[in-house]
N, C-alpha and C positions, 0 to 999 in steps of 0.2 A: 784446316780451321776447326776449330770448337763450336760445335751449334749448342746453344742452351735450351734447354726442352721447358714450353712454358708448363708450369705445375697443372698439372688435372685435377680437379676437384669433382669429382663423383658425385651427384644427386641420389640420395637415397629416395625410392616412391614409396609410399606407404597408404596403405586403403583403409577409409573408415569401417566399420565392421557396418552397420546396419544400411547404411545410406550409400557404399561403394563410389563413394568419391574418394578422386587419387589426388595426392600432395605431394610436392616433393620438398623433399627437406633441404636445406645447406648443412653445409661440414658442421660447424657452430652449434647446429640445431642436434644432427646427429650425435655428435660429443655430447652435450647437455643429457641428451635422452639414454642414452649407453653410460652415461653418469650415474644419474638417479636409478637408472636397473642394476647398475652394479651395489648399491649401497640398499635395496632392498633387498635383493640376495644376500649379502652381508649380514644385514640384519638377520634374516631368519636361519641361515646358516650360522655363526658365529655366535649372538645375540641375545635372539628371544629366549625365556624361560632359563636364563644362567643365573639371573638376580632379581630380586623382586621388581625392580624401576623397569624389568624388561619383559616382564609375565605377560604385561598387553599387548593387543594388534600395535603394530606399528603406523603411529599417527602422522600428520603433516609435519607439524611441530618437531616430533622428533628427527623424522626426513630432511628437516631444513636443519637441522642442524648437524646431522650427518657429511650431508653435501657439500654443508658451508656455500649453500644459495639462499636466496631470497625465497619468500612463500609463492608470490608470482610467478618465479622461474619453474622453481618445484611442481607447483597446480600444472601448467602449462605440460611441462615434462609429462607429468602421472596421466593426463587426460589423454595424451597420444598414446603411452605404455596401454591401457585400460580398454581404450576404443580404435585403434589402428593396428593393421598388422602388414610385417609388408610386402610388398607388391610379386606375387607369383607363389606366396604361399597358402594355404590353404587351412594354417594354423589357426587356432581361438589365440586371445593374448594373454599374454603371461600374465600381466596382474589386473587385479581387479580392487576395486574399492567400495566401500557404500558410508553414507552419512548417517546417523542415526543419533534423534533427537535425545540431546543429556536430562534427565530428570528432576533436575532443580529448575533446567532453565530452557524453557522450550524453543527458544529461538538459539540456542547454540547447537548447533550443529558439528563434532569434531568429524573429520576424515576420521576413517580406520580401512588401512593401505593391506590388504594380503597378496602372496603369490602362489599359483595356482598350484598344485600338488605336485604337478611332472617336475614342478623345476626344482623344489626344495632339495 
């Protein structure tokens, strides 16, 4: 007879950097997050400084539209990229971000998304 082997699905764990609390992630969760790092690599590989529309840090805005997700999904993804690394490595995280207040308008705040040197 044929046994059918139920599918495994793998939990990724991933630790906060400051607070060393461990998460585990679902398949779904991990797709999303290896998503949105693949399309900031992208960016900076392929991208930045080829045209003038592309001379800046790369923002939310442009990431959401990269990915073809939502802004929710996107934040979500970048804030695990940013602040988690995972579990058994000893790594800093690959990218990092900061907000910084627009000058006309001080309550806007854009993302501006970089990745760290090693991986460029």
């Amino acid at each position: 007879m044929c046994q059918i082997q139920p599918e495994v699905k793998l939990m990724q764990r991933r630790i906060w950097v400051k607070s060393g609390v461990v998460e585990d992630l679902d398949l779904k969760q991990q797709r999303l997050i290896d998503h949105v790092h693949e399309k900031i690599v992208f960016y900076y590989r392929e991208l930045h400084r080829t045209r003038p529309c592309y001379q800046y840090p790369l923002s939310l805005s442009r990431l959401m539209r990269l990915t073809k997700r939502s802004g929710h999904a996107v934040a979500t993804a970048l804030r695990y990229l940013a602040n988690t690394v995972p579990a058994g490595t000893g790594e800093t995280p690959t990218v990092f971000y900061d907000r910084q207040s627009a000058t006309k308008n001080k309550s806007h705040r854009p993302y501006r998304i970089f990745l760290r040197k090693k991986y460029v």
